[in-house]
C-alpha positions in Angstrom: 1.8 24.3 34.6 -1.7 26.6 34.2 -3.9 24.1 32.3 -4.7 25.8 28.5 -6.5 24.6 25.3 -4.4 22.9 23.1 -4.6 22.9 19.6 -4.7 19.2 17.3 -4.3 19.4 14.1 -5.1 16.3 11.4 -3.1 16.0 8.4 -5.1 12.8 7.0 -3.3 12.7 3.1 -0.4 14.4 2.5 1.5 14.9 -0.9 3.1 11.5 -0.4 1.8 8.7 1.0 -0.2 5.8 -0.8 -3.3 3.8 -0.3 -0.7 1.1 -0.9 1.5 1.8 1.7 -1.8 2.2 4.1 -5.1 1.5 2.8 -6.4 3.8 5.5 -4.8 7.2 3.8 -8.4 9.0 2.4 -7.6 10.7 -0.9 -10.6 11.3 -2.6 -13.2 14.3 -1.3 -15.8 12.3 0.6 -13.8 10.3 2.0 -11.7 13.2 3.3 -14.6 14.7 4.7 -15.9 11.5 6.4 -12.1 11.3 8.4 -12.1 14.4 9.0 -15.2 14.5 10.6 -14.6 11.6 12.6 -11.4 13.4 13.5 -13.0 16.4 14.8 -15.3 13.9 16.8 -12.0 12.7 18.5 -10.5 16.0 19.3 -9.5 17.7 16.4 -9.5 21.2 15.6 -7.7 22.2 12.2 -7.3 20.0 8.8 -4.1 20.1 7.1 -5.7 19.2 4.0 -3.9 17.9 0.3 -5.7 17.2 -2.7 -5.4 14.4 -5.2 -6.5 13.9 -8.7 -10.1 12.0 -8.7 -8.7 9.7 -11.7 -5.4 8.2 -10.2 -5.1 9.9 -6.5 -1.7 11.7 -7.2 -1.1 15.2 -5.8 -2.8 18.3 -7.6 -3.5 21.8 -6.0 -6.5 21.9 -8.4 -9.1 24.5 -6.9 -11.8 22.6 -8.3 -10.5 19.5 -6.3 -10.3 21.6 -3.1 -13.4 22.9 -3.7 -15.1 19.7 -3.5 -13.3 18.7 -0.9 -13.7 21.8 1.6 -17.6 21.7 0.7 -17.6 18.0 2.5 -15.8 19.3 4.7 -17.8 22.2 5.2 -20.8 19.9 5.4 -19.8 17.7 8.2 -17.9 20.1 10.1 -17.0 23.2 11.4 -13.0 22.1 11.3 -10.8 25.3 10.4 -9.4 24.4 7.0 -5.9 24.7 6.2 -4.4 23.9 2.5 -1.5 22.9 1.1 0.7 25.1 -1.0 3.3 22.4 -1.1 0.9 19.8 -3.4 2.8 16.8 -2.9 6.0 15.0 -5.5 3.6 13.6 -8.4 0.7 14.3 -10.4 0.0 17.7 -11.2 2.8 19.1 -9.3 5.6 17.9 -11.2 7.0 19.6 -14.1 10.5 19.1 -16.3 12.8 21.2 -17.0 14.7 21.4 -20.2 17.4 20.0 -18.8 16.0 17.3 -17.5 15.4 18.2 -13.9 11.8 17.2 -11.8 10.6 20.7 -9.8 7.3 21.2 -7.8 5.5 23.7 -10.0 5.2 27.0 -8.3 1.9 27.9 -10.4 0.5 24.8 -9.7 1.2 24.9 -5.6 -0.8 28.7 -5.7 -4.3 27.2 -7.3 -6.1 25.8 -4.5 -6.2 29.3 -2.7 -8.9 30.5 -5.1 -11.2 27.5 -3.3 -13.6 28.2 -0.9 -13.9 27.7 2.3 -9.6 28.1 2.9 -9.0 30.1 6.0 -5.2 29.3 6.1 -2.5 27.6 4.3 0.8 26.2 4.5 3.5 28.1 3.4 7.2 26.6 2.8 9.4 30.0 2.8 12.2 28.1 1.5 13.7 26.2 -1.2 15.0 22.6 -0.8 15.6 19.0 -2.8 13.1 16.1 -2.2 14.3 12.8 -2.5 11.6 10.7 -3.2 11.1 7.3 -5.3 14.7 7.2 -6.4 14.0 10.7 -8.2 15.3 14.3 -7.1 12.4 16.8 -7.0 13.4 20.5 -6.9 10.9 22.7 -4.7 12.2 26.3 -5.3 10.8 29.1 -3.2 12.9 32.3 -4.3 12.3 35.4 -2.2 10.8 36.2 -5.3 8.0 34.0 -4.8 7.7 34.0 -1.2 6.7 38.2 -1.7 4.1 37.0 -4.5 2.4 34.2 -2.3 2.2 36.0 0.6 1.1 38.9 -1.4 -1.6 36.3 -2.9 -2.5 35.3 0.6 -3.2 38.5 2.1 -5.7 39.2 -0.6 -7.8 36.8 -0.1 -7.6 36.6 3.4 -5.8 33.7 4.3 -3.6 33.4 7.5 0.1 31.5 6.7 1.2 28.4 8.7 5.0 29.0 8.6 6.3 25.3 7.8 9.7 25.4 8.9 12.5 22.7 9.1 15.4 23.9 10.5 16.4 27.5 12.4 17.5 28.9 8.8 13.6 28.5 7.9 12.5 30.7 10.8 15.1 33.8 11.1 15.2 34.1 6.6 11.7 34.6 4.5 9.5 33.9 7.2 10.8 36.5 9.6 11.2 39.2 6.8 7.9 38.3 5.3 6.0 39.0 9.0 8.4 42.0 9.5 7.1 43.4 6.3 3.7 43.0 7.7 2.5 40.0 5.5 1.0 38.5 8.8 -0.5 39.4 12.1 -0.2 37.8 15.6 -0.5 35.3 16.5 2.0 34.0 13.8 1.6 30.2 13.3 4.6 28.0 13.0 4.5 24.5 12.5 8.3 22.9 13.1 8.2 19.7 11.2 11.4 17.6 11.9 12.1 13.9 10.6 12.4 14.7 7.2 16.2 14.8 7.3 16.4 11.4 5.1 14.3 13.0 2.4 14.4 16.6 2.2 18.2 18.5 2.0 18.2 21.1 4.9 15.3 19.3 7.0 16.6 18.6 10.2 16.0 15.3 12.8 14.0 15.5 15.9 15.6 15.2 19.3 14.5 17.1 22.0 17.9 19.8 21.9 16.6 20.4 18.2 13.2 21.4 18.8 14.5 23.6 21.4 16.6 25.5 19.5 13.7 26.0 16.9 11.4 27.5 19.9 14.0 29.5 21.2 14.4 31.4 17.3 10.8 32.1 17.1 9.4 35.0 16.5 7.6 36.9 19.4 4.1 36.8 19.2 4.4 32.9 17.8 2.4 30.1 18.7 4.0 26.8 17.9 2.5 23.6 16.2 5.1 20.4 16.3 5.0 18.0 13.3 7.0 15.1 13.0 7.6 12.3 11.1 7.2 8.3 11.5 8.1 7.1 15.0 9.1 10.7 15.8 5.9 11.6 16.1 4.4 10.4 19.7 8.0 11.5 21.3 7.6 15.0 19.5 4.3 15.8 19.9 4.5 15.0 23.9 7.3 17.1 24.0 5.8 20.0 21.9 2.7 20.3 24.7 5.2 20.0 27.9 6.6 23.5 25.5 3.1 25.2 25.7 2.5 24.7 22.1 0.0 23.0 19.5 0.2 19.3 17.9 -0.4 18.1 14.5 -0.7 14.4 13.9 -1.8 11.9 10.9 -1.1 9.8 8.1 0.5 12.6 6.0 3.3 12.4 8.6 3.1 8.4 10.3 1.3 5.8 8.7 1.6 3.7 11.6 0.2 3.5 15.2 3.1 1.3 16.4 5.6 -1.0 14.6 4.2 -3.3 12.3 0.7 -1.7 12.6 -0.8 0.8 10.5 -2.4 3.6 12.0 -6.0 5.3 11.2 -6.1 9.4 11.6 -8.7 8.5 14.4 -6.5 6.6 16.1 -3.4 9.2 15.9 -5.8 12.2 17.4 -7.0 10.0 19.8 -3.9 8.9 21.5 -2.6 12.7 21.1 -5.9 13.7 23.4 -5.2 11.4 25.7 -1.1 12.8 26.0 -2.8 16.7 26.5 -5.2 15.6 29.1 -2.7 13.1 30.6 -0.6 16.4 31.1 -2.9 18.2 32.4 -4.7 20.2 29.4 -8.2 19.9 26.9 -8.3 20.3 23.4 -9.4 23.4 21.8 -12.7 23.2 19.6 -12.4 24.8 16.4 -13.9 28.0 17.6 -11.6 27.6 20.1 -8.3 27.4 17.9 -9.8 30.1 15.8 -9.5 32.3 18.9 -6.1 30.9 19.4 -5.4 31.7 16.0 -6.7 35.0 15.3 -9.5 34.0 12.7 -12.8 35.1 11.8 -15.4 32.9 14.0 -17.9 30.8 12.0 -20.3 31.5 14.3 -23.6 33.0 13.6 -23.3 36.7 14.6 -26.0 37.3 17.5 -29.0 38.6 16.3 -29.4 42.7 17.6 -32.0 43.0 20.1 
């Protein structure tokens, strides 16, 4: 196997995931920075990054939240910064409907795009039901929608991350909305599996899975593997011997092993040592914005 830069991406929050559950999870904008930073010391390259409410720490797409946070980020680091359009299942995200039903607030998941600093974000062409906290939460993505955020996207500039959970989520939205020209190669697609217990349609990992989601990409795709809890260390191994891209962190597995919690440090660490292990280095971020068809942050070179 011809040795090739591999992509890491940290997801340090989430939309889910407590300081309770591990006191490690950063939620608040400096403290974001600071692990992400650290992260990109370790071998990082993107930042999946979801904002929380400074007064309680639940889930908000609040531009003003993202805005302080990408500034630290910004300030530390030249990490490519990738959003959330998803928000997370409290907080600001959550709204009910007359009849008594809990959705994720399409409105609210758009916000943080009008941030600085955003040069991608996540975006779930599909609608599903989260289970979460003994509640149903309702996160509809008509076709509707999908046209208006990628038409939102394109505006401003900012390259999609397909998140996709089963084949369904690659061949529907996602392959209409990049037939329709809503995105340029290299298409991004993060396949996130392990969610199966907690989001209807979401499918498990095992290695005859994730093949079946390569085989249906799109060509011109370059695949990021996400997957949750003890799924993780299998999944990601197996997503580099597949010649793609890794994302790792406490969004998906708050722990390193059983019974211990895991820092994002730790997570991108070990997932350095699998790529080199097999034979590959980790891109810098100017690096994955190569890989990824972005703008370079890079200074231009002063004309002679």
């Amino acid at each position: 196997m011809k040795p090739r830069k591999v992509i890491v991406t940290i997801a340090p929050t989430g939309g889910m995931a407590s300081k309770q559950q591990n006191p490690h999870l950063p939620t608040q904008p400096e403290e974001i920075a600071d692990d992400v930073a650290a992260c990109v010391e370790a071998g990082a390259s993107v930042a999946a990054i979801h904002a929380r409410r400074p007064e309680d720490d639940l889930a908000t797409c609040s531009a003003d939240v993202y805005a302080a946070i990408n500034e630290a980020v910004r300030a530390r680091t030249d990490v490519v910064i990738n959003i959330s359009t998803g928000g997370g299942v409290s907080g600001d995200m959550i709204k009910e409907n007359s009849e008594g039903q809990l959705r994720i607030d399409f409105t609210e998941r758009l916000r943080g795009l009008e941030a600085p600093h955003v040069e991608m974000a996540t975006f779930d062409a599909e609608s599903f039901v989260i289970t979460a906290g003994g509640r149903e939460i309702v996160n509809l993505t008509t076709p509707a929608q999908c046209d208006e955020l990628a038409a939102r996207m394109t505006e401003l500039g900012i390259k999609p991350e397909w998140e996709v959970m089963s084949v369904a989520h690659i061949l529907q939205d996602p392959t209409r909305l990049i037939n329709a020209g809503f995105d340029t190669q290299p298409y991004w697609v993060n396949v996130v599996l392990g969610l199966d217990r907690s989001f209807q349609g979401a499918l498990p990992y095992t290695p005859r899975i994730l093949q079946q989601m390569v085989d249906e990409l799109p060509a011109g795709a370059e695949l990021c593997v996400s997957a949750v809890a003890a799924n993780q260390l299998p999944a990601i191994t197996h997503a580099v011997l597949l010649g793609g891209h890794v994302r790792v962190g406490l969004e998906d597995n708050l722990y390193y092993r059983r019974g211990q919690l895991a820092t994002n440090v730790q997570l991108v660490e070990r997932a350095v040592r699998i790529i080199r292990e097999l034979g590959h280095e980790v891109a810098t971020p100017e690096e994955a914005r190569q890989i990824l068809g972005l703008k370079s942050l890079a200074p231009a070179a002063s004309a002679n």
